[in-house]
C-alpha positions as CSV (number, residue, x, y, z in Angstrom):
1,X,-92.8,22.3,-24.0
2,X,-96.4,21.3,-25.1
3,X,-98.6,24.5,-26.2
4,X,-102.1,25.7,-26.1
5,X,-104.0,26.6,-29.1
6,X,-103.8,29.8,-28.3
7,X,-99.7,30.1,-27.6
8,X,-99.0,28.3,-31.2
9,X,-101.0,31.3,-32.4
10,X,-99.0,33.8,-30.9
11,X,-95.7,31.5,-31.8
12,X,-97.3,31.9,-35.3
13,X,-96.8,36.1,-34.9
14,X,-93.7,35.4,-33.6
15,X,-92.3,33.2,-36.4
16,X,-93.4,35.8,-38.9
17,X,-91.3,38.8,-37.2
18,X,-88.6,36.7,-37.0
19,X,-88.9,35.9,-40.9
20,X,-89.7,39.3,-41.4
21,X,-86.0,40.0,-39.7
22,X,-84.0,37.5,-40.8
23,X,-85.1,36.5,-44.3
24,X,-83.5,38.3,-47.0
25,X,-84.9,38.4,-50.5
26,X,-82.4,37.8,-53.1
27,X,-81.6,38.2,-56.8
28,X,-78.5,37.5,-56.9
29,X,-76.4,34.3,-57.8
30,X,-73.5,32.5,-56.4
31,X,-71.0,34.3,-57.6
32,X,-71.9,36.9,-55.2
33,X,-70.2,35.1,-52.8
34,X,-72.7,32.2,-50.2
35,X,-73.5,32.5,-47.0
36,X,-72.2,31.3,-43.7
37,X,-72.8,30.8,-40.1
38,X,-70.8,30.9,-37.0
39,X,-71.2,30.5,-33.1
40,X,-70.7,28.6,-29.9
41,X,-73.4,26.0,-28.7
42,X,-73.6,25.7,-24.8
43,X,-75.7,24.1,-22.6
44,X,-79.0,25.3,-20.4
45,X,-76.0,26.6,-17.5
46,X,-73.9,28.2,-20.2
47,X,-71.5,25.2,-20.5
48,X,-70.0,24.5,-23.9
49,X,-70.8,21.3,-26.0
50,X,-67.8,19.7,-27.7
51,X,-68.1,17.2,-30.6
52,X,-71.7,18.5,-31.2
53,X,-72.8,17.9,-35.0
54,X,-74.7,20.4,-36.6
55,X,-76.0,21.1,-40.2
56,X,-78.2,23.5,-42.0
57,X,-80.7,22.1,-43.9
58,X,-82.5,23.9,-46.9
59,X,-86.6,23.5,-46.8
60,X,-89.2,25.0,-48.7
61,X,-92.6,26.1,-46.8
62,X,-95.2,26.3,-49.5
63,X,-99.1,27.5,-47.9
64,X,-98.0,26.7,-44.6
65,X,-97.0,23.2,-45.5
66,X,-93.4,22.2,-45.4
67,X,-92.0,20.7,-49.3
68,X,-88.8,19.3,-48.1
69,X,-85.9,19.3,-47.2
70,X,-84.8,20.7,-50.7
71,X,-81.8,18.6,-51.2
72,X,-80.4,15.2,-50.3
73,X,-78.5,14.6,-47.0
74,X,-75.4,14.4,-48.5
75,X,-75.5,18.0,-49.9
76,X,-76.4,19.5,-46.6
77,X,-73.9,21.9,-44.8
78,X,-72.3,20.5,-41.4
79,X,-70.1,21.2,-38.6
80,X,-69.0,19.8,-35.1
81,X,-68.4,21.9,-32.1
82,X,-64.6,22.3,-31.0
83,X,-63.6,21.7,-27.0
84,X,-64.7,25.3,-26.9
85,X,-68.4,24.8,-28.5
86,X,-67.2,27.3,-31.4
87,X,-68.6,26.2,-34.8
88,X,-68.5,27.3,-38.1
89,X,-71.1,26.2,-41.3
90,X,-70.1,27.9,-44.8
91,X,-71.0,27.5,-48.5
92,X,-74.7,28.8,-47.3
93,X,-77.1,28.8,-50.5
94,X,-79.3,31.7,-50.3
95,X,-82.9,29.8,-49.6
96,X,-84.9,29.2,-46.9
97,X,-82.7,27.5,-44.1
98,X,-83.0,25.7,-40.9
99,X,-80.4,24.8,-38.6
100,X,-80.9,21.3,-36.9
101,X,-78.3,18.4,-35.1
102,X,-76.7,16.1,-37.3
103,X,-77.9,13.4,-37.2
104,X,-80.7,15.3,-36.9
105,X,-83.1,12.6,-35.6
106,X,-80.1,10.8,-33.3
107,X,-78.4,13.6,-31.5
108,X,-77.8,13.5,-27.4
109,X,-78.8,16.9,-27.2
110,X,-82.0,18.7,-29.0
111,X,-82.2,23.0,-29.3
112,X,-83.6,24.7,-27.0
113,X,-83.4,28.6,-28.8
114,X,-81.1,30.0,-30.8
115,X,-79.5,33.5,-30.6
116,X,-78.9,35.9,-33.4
117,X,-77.5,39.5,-32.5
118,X,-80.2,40.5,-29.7
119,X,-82.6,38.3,-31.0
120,X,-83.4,34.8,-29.1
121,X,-86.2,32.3,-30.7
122,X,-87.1,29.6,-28.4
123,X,-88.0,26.4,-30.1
124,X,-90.9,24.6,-29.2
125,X,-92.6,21.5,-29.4
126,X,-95.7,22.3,-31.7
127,X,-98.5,19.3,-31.7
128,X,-102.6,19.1,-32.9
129,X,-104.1,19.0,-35.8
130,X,-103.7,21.7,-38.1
131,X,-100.6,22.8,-36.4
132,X,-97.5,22.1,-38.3
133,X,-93.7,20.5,-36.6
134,X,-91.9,23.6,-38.5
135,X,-94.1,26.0,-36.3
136,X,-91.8,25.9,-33.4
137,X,-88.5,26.0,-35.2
138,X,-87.0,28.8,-36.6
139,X,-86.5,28.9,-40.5
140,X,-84.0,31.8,-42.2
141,X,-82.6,32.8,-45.0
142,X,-79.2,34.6,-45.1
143,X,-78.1,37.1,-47.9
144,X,-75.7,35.9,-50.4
145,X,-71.9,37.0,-49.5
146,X,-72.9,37.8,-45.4
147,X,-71.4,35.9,-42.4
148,X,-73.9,35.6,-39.0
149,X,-71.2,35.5,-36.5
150,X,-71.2,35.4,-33.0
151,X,-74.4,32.8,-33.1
152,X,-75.1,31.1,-29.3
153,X,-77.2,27.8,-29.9
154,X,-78.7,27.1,-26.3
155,X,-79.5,22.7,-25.9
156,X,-80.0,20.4,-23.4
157,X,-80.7,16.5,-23.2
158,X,-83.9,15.4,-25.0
159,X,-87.0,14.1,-23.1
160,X,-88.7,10.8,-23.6
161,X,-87.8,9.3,-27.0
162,X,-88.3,6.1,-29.1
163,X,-84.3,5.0,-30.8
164,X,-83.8,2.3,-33.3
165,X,-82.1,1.3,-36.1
166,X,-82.8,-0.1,-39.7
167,X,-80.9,-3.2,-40.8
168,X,-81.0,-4.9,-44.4
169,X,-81.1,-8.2,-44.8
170,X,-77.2,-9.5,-44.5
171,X,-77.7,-6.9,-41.5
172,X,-76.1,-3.9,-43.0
173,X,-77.3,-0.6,-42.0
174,X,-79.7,0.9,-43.8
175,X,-77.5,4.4,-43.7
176,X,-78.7,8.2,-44.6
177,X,-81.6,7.0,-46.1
178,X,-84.5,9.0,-46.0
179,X,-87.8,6.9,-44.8
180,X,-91.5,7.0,-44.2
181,X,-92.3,6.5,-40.7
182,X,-94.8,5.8,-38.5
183,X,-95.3,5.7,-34.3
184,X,-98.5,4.3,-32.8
185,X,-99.7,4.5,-29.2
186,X,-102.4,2.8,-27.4
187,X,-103.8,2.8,-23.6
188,X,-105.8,-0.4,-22.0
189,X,-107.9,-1.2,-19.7
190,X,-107.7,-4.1,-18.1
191,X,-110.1,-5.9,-15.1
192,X,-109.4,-8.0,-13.0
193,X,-106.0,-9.8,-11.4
194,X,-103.5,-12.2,-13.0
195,X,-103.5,-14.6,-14.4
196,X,-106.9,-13.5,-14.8
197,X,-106.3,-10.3,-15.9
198,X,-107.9,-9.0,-19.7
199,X,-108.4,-5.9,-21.6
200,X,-111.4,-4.0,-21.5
201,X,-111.0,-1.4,-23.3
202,X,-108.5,1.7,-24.2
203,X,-108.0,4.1,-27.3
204,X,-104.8,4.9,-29.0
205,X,-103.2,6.9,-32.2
206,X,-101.5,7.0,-35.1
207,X,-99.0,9.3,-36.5
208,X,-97.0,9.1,-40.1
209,X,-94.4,11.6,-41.1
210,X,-90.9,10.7,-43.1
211,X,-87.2,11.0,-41.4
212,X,-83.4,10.3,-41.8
213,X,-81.2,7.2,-40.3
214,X,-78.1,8.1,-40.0
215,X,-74.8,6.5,-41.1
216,X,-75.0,3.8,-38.8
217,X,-78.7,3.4,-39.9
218,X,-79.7,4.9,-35.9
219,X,-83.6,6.8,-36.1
220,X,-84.7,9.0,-33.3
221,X,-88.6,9.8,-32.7
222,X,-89.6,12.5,-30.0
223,X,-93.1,11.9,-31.2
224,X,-94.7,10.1,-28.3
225,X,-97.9,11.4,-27.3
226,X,-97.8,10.9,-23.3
227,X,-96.4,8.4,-20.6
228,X,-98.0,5.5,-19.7
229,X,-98.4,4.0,-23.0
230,X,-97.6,1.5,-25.3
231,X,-95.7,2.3,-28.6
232,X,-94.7,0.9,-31.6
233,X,-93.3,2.0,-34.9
234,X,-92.8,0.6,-38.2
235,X,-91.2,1.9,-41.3
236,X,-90.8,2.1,-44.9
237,X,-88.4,2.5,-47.7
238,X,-88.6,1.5,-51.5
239,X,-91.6,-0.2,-51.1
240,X,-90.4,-2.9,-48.2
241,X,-91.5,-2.8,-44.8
242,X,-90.5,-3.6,-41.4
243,X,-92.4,-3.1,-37.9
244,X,-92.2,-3.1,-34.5
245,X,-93.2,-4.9,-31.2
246,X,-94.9,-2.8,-28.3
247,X,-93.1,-1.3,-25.6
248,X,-94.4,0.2,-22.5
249,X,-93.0,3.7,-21.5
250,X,-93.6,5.7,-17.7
251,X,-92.9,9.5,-17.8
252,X,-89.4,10.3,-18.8
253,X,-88.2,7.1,-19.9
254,X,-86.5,6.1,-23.5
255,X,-86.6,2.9,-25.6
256,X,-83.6,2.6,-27.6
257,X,-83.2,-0.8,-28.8
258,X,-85.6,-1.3,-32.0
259,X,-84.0,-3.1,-34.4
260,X,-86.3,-3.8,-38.0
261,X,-84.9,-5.7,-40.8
262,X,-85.6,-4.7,-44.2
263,X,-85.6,-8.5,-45.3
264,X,-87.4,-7.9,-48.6
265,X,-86.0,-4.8,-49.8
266,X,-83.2,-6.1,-52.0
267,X,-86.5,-7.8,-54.1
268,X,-88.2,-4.7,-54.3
269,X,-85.4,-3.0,-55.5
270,X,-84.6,-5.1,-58.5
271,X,-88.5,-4.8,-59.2
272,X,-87.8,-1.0,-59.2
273,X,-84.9,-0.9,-61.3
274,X,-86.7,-3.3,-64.0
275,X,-89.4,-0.5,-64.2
276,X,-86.7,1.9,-64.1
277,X,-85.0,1.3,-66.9
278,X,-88.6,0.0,-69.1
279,X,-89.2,4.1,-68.0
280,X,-85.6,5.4,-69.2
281,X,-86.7,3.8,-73.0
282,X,-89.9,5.1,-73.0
283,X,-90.9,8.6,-74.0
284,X,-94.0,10.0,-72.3
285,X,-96.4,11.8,-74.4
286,X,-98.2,15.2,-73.6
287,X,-101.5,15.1,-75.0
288,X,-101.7,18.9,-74.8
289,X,-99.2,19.6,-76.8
290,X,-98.1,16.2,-78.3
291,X,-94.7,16.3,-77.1
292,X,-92.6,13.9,-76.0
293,X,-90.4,13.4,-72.9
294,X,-87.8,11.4,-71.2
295,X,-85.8,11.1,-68.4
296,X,-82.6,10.2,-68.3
297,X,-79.5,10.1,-66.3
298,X,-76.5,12.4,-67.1
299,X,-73.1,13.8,-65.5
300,X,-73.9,17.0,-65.8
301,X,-76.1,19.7,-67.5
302,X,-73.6,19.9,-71.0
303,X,-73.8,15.7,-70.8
304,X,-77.5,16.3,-70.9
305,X,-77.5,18.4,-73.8
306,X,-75.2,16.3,-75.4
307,X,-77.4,12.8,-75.0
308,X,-80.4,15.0,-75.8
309,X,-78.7,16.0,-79.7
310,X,-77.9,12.4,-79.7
311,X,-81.7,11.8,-79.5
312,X,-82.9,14.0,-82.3
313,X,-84.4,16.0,-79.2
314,X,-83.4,18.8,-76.4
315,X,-83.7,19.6,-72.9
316,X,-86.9,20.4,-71.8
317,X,-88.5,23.7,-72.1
318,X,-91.5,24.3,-70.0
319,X,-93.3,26.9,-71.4
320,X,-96.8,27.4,-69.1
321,X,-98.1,26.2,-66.3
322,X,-100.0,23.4,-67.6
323,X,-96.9,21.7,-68.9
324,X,-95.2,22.3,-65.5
325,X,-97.9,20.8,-63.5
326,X,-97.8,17.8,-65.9
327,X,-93.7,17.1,-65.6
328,X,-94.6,16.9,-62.2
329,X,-97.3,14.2,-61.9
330,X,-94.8,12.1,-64.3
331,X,-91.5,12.4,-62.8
332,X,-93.2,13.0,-59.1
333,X,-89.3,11.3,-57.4
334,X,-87.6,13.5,-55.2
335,X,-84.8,14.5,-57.4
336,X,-83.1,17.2,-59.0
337,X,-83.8,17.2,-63.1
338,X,-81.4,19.8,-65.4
339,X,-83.6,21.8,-67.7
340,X,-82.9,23.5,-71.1
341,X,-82.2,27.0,-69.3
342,X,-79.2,28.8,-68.3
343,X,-78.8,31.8,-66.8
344,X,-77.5,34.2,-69.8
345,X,-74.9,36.9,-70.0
346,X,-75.6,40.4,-69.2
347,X,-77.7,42.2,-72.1
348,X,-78.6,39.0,-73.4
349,X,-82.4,37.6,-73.1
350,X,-83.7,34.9,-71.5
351,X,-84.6,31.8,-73.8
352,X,-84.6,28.0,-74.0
353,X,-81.4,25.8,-75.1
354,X,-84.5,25.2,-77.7
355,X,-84.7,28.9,-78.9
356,X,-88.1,29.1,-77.6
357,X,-88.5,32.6,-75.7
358,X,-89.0,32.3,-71.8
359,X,-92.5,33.1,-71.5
360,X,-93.3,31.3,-68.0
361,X,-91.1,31.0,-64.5
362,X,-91.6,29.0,-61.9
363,X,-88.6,30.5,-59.5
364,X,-88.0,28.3,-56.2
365,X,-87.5,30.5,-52.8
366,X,-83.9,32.0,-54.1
367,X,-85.9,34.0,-56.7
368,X,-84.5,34.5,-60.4
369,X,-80.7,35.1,-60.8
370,X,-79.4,38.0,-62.2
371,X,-77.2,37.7,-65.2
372,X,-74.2,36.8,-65.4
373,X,-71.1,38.9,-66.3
374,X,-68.2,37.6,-68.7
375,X,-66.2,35.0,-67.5
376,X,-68.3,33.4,-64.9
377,X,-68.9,30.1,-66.9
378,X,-72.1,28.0,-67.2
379,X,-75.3,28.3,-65.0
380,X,-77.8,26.0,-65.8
381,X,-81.2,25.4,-64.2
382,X,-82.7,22.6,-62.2
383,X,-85.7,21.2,-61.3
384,X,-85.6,21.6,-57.2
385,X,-85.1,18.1,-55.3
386,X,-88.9,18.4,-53.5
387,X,-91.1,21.2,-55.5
388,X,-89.6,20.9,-58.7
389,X,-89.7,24.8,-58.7
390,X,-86.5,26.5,-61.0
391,X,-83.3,26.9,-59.3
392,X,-79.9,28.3,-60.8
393,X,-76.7,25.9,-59.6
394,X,-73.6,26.5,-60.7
395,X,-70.3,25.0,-60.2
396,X,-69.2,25.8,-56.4
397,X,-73.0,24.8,-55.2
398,X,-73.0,21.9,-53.1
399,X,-76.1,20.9,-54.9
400,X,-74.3,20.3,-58.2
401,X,-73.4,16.6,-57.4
402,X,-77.1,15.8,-56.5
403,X,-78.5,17.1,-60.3
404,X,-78.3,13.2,-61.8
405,X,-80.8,13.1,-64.1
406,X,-82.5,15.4,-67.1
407,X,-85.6,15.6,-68.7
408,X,-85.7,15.8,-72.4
409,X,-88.1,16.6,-75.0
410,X,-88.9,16.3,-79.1
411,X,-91.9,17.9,-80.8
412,X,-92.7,14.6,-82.7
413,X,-91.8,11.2,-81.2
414,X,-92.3,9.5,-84.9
C-alpha cells in the first residue's frame, strides 16, 4: 500500500506508540538471560505457512536515519515455520530489532502486520523523499531474560518485483554478501509506427540503497516505481560492478531472470588485500594527541591484548569525543573492532586495560552494562558493526564470532 504525505505522518505517531510499548530500556547484560520470540505465521485467510524462513535483525535508527543492520548476516537470529506455521527465534540481544523473511530480499511471501498481545502493526510500503523504508516496518526491542509468545505474523505473496542473481566470474554465486544497489526506471514517448517508430521524449528515475543475496547469490527488489516502465539495475561489491539490460513491466508482473557477472572482482580484491595489509603495518598517527594506532586482526579480545603487549602498545582507549569521531573516519569498514574496556566486577570502577580512568561513553542502543558479579568471566567491549558506538559481548552472544579485528594504540610511535 502506497501512502499520502499525510498518512506517513500519522504512521510516524503510530510507530512512536508502538516504540513507546514495546521498546524496553535496558542496563543489564547477558547474563540476565536474552530474549526470544515465538508465534505462528499464517496467510491473509488465516492459513498457516510452512517452511517459511524468518530472522531478526538488529538495526540502529540514529536522527531518523537507519545505521545498519548492526551485525553481519551470519550472526543474525533465524527460524523456519513447522507444517503448523509455529516458529520460534531465541538468543535475542537486547537492541533495537526487526523481524524480516530470510532471505530477507528473496522470500515468496512479504509481511503484511504483525501481532503482539492485542497489538497489530500493519506494515506498509513507505516511498518520497524525506520519508524513510524503516517508517513502515515495525522496529522493537525486547527486555533481556523475556519470551513474546503467542506472536501471529500475517503475509501474503509480494506484488510486482525485480529477481536476479549475482554470479563471479567461474559463475559461482556471489552468496550472503551485502551489496550496493541500484534500480532505474524510465518512460518514452515514441511517434510514429514501425519500423518507423522513435522516441520522443519520456523521464525516468534513479534510486540507490544497499541489500543482501542470499546463499545462492538470489536479490529481490520491490522498489519499482509504477507499471508501464522500463527497469534496470546494476550493482556493486568491493569495488567491481555489473549492470543490467532494460526490461519492460505491465501492472503486476515480475522479472526474475537477471543474471550479472562480477567478472572483475577477483582483480579488485587482490588490489584490496595489497592495501590491506600495507594498512595492517602501518600505524596511523593522531595529530591531536600524537598517538598512534593500528588495526589488526585477532581471535578474540585476550588475543588482542596479547599482540598489543607484543607491540610495546595496548588496546585502544578512547577518551573524548574528538578521538572517537577520528577512529571513525580511519577505520570507517563495517566491522566489529575489540577495545581496551571490559565490563568490571561489582564495586570495581570503570577504566581502560591502559589504566586510564573512563572519562567518556559512547553506549550503542543496549545502553551501559551493569557490573558483573564473581564468576561470570570476561566481558569485553566492541566497536558496533555500523556506528561504531560501545557495545558489551560476552561469550554466549552470537556477535562474538563477528569481532575479528582490534584497534591498538601507543603514546609514542618512535
Amino acid at each position: 500500500m502506497r501512502l499520502s504525505h499525510f498518512s506517513i505522518s500519522y504512521i510516524a505517531i503510530l510507530v512512536g506508540i508502538i516504540a513507546l510499548t514495546l521498546a524496553v530500556s535496558w542496563n543489564g547484560i547477558a547474563q540476565n538471560g536474552q530474549s526470544s520470540l515465538s508465534g505462528r505465521v499464517v496467510d491473509t485467510d488465516g492459513n498457516p505457512v510452512s517452511r517459511l524462513g524468518l530472522a531478526v535483525k538488529s538495526v540502529e535508527i540514529n536522527m531518523g536515519q537507519e545505521i545498519g543492520p548492526l551485525a553481519p548476516l551470519e550472526s543474525w537470529q533465524r527460524a523456519i515455520t513447522d507444517e503448523e506455521g509455529r516458529f520460534s527465534i531465541s538468543n535475542i540481544d537486547p537492541v533495537s530489532s526487526r523481524l524480516v523473511m530470510f532471505p530477507e530480499h528473496g522470500s515468496r511471501f512479504e509481511i503484511v502486520s504483525v501481532q503482539i498481545g492485542g497489538l497489530t502493526f500493519r506494515y506498509y510500503e513507505v516511498s518520497g523523499t524525506g520519508f524513510p523504508p524503516w517508517l513502515g516496518q515495525l522496529t522493537f526491542a525486547i527486555e533481556p531474560g523475556t519470551s513474546l509468545e503467542d506472536v501471529v505474523v500475517k503475509v501474503k505473496s509480494p506484488g510486482m518485483r525485480i529477481r536476479g542473481r549475482v554470479l563471479l566470474k567461474d559463475r559461482t554465486p556471489l552468496a550472503n554478501a551485502e551489496i550496493d544497489f541500484t534500480v532505474r526506471d524510465r518512460r518514452r514517448r515514441y511517434e510514429g509506427f514501425f519500423p518507423f517508430r522513435r522516441v520522443v521524449g519520456g523521464g525516468g528515475g534513479i534510486s540507490r540503497s544497499h541489500t543482501w543475496t542470499d546463499a545462492q547469490g538470489y536479490f529481490v527488489t520491490y522498489n519499482i516505481r509504477g507499471a508501464n516502465k522500463e527497469y534496470s539495475v546494476a550493482v556493486r561489491y568491493e569495488g567491481a560492478s555489473a549492470e543490467s539490460r532494460w526490461v519492460h513491466l505491465k501492472r503486476g508482473e515480475r522479472y526474475d531472470k537477471f543474471v550479472l557477472r562480477l567478472n572483475d572482482l577477483d582483480e579488485h580484491r587482490e588490489n584490496r588485500n595489497k592495501r590491506e595489509k600495507a594498512r595492517q603495518a602501518v600505524w596511523m598517527i593522531n595529530p591531536e594527541n600524537d598517538h598512534a594506532y593500528k588495526k589488526i586482526a585477532c581471535d578474540s579480545w585476550a588475543d588482542a591484548k596479547a599482540k598489543a603487549e607484543t607491540e610495546g602498545a595496548y588496546l585502544v582507549a578512547i577518551n573524548d569525543a574528538s578521538e572517537q569521531k577520528w577512529l571513525e573516519a580511519v577505520y570507517p569498514e563495517k566491522a566489529f573492532f575489540w577495545i581496551g574496556l571490559r565490563v568490571p566486577e561489582k564495586a570495581a570502577s570503570w577504566q581502560w586495560d591502559s589504566g586510564e580512568p573512563l572519562t567518556y561513553v559512547n553506549w550503542g542502543a543496549a545502553g551501559r552494562p551493569d557490573s558483573t558479579t564473581d564468576g561470570v568471566g570476561e566481558i569485553p567491549i566492541a566497536l558496533i558493526f555500523a556506528l561504531k558506538k560501545w557495545m558489551a559481548i560476552d561469550s554466549k552472544s552470537p556477535l562474538r564470532p563477528a569481532v575479528k579485528h582490534a584497534i591498538l594504540e601507543k603514546e609514542h610511535y618512535f
